[in-house]
VOGU-3710 file (C-alpha; in Angstrom, 3 decimals, decimal comma):
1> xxxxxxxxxx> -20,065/-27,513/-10,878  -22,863/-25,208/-11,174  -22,984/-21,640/-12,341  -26,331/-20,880/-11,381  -26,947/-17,687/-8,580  -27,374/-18,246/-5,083  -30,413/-16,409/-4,092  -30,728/-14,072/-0,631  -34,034/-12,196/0,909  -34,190/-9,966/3,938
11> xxxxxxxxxx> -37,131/-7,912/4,920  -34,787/-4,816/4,227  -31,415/-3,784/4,206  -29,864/-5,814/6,993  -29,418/-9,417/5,370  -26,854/-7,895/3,137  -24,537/-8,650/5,690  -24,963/-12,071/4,861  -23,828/-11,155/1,908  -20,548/-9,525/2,705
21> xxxxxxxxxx> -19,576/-13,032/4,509  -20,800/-14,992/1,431  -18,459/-12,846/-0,741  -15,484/-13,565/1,184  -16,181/-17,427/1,873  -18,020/-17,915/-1,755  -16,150/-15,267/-4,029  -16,906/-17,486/-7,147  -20,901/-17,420/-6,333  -23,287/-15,062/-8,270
31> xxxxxxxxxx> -25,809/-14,121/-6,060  -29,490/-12,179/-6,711  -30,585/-10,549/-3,502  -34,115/-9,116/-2,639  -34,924/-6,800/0,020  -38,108/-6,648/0,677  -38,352/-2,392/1,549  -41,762/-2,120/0,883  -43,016/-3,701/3,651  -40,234/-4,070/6,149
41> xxxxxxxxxx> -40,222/-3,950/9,296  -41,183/-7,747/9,740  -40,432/-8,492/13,459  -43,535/-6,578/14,283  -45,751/-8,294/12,295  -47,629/-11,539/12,688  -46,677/-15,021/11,702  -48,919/-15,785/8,760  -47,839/-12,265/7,376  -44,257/-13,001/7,508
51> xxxxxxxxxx> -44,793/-16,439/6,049  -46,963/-15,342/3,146  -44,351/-12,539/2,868  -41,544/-15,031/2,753  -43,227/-17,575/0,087  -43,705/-14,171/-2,406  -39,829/-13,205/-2,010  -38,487/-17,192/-2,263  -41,161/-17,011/-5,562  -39,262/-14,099/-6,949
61> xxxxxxxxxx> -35,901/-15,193/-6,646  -36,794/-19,028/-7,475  -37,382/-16,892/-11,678  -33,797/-16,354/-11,285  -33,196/-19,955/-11,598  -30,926/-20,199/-8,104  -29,635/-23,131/-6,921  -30,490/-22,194/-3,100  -31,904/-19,789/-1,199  -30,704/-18,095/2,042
71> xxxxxxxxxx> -33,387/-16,669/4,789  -31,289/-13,978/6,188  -33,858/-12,437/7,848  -33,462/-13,789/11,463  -37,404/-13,337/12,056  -38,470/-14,870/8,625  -36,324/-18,281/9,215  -37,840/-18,033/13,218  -41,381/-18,600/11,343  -41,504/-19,720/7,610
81> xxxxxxxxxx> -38,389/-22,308/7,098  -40,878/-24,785/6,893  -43,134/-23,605/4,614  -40,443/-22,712/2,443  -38,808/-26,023/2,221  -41,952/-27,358/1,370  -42,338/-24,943/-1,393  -39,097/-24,958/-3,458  -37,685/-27,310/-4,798  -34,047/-26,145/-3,878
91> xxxxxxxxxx> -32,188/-26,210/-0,697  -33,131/-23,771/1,783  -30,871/-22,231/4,298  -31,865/-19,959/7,437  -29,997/-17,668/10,083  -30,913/-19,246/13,052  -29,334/-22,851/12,460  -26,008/-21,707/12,157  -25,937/-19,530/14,434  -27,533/-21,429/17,373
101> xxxxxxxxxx> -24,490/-23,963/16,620  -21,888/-22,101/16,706  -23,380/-20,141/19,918  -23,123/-23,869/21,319  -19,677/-24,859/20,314  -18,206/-21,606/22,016  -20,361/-21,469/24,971  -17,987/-22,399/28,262  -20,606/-21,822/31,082  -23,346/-22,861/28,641
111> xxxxxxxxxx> -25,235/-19,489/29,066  -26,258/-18,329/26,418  -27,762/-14,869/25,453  -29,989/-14,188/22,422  -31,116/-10,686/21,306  -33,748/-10,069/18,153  -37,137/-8,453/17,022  -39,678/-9,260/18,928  -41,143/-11,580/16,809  -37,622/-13,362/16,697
121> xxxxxxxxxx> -37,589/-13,848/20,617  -41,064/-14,629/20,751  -40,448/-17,608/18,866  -38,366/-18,519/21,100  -37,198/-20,715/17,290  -33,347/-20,344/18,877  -34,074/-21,935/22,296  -35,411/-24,580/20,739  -32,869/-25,142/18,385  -29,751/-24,397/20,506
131> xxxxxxxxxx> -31,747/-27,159/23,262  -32,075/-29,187/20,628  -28,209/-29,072/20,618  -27,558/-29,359/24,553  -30,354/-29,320/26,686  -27,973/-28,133/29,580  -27,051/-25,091/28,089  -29,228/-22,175/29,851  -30,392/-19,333/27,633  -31,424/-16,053/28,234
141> xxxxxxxxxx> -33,471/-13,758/25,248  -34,751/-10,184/25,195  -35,736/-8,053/22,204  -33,842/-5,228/21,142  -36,187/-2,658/18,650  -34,145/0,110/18,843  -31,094/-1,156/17,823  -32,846/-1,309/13,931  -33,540/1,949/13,723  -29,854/3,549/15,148
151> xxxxxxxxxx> -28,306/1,258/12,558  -30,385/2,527/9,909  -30,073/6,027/10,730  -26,198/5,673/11,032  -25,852/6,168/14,883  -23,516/3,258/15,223  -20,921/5,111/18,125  -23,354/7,795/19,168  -23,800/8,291/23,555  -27,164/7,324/22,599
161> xxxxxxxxxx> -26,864/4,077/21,252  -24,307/3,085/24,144  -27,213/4,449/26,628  -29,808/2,294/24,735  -27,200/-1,006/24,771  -26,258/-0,881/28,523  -29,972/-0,305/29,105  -31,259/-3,609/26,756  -27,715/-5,434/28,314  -27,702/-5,229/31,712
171> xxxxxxxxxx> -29,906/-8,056/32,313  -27,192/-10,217/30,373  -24,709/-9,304/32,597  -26,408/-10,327/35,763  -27,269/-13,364/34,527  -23,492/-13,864/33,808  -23,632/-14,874/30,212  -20,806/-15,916/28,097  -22,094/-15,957/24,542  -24,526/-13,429/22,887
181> xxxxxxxxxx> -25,930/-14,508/19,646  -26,986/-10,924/17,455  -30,288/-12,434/16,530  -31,099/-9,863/14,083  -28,751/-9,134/10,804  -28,937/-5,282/11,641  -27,079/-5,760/14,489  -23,879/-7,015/13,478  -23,395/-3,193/12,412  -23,323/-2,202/16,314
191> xxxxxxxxxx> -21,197/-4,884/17,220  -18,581/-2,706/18,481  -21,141/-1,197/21,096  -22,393/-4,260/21,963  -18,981/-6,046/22,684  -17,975/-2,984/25,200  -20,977/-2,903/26,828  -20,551/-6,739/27,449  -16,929/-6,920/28,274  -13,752/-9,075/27,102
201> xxxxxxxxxx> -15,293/-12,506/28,513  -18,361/-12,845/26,222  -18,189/-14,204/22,982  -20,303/-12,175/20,533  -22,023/-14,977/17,993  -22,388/-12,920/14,375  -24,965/-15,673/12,241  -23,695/-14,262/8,988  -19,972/-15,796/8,919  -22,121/-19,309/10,453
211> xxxxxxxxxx> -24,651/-19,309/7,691  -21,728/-18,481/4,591  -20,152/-21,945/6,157  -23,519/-23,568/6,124  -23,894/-22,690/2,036  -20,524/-23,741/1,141  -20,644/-27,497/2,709  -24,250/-27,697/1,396  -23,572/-26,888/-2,149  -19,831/-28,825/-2,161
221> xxxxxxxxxx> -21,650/-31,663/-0,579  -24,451/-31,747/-3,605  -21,035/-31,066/-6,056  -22,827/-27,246/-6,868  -20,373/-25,170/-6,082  -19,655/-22,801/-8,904  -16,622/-23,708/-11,272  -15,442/-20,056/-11,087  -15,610/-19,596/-14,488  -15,899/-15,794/-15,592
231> xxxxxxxxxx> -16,637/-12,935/-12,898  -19,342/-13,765/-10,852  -22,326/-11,279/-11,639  -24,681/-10,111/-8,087  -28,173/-8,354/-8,752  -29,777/-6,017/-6,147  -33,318/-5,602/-5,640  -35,589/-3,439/-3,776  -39,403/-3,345/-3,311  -38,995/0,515/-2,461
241> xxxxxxxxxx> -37,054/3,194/-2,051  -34,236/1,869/-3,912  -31,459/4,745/-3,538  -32,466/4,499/-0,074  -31,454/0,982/-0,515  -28,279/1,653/-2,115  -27,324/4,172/0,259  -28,548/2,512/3,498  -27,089/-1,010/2,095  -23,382/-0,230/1,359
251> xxxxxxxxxx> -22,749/0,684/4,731  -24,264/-3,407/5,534  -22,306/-4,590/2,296  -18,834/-2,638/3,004  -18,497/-1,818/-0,877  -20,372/-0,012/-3,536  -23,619/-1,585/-4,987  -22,987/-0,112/-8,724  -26,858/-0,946/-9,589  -29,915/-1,766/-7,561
261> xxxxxx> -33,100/-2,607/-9,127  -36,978/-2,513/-8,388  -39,196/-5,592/-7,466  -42,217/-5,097/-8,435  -44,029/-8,028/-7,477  -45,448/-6,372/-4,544
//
């Protein structure tokens, strides 16, 4: 048994839904989460930014003494999971992993649809890892910007933002796709919209619940889970704008964040 937090990064506000599925699967698990406001957006940067990025966040959580650190930022695991590894000395988990196998194990015409940030897609880090998988699954990607800002802004059932997804979509639909993997950890938030505009038959792949399943058989498998003793205890943190954060975040979390605090190793 071990006590010790679990830590979480995200370029912003998005990886906290990571954290709503690590509540429910992990609700004995103290976790310290950083999101990195100050400089987010990160899918439009380059790689060596978002790697240098990610080694400063996995430095501030490591302080916290965590046992293991989740990537929830789907473009920071597409680029920097191996520098990361390399660099703590704890286990490492990313989005894209999970969430390229369980995109596999649903698929039932093995075509497969991704949508992320540009630098996500560019990548191309889940092609290669769902291929890695089955090579004779076919898979389709496209980038989706917009769909960070409407979440962010609230527009989750505006006509807008079902104008925007039929307009990003369509392409999946000719190509007759039957599993779309939300590449991004914004867009679980629009999953609603996404699911009409795709119809019944596709199965809508949400890396978050994946990547909670991933931490749990990691840290049982190393004997780390935590012994439950006590109420767990979670810590926010922000690089900016932190009642932005707060405010912004609870609609990702689905509860209250009582406290949020600034990181100021930026």
């Amino acid at each position: 048994m071990n006590n010790r937090p679990i830590g979480i990064f995200d370029s912003g506000v998005g990886g906290l839904t990571v954290v709503k599925q690590m509540f429910k699967r992990l609700p004995h698990e103290s976790i310290v989460y950083l999101g990195d406001t100050a400089r987010v957006p990160y899918g439009t940067k380059s790689p060596e930014t978002i790697k240098r990025f990610s080694i400063e966040n996995a430095d501030f959580l490591m302080k916290f003494n965590v046992k293991l650190i989740v990537v929830a930022c789907n473009t920071a695991s597409s680029t920097s999971m191996e520098e990361l590894i390399k660099h703590v000395r704890v286990p490492v988990v990313g989005v894209i992993k999970p969430g390229a196998k369980k995109a596999v194990s649903v698929t039932r015409n093995n075509r497969i649809g991704i949508i992320g940030t540009h630098t996500t897609i560019k990548s191309r880090a889940y092609e290669r890892e769902i291929k890695s998988l089955s090579r004779d699954i076919d898979v389709v990607s496209k980038p989706c910007p917009l769909f960070v800002p409407l979440v962010e802004e609230g527009w989750l059932l505006e006509k807008a933002t079902f104008a925007i997804a039929e307009k990003y979509l369509a392409s999946f639909r000719r190509k007759s796709i039957d599993t779309l993997v939300l590449g991004c950890t914004h867009y679980p938030l629009l999953k609603h919209v996404i699911a009409r505009v795709m119809g019944r038959k596709v199965k809508i792949i949400d890396s978050a619940s994946s990547v909670a399943d991933e931490v749990n058989t990691i840290l049982m498998s190393m004997g780390e889970l935590s012994g439950g003793e006590g109420k767990p205890r979670h810590r926010f943190f922000a690089t900016d704008a932190v009642e932005h954060f707060v405010r912004v975040g609870e609609k990702f979390l689905g509860t209250k964040i009582q406290r949020a605090e600034r990181a100021s190793y930026v």
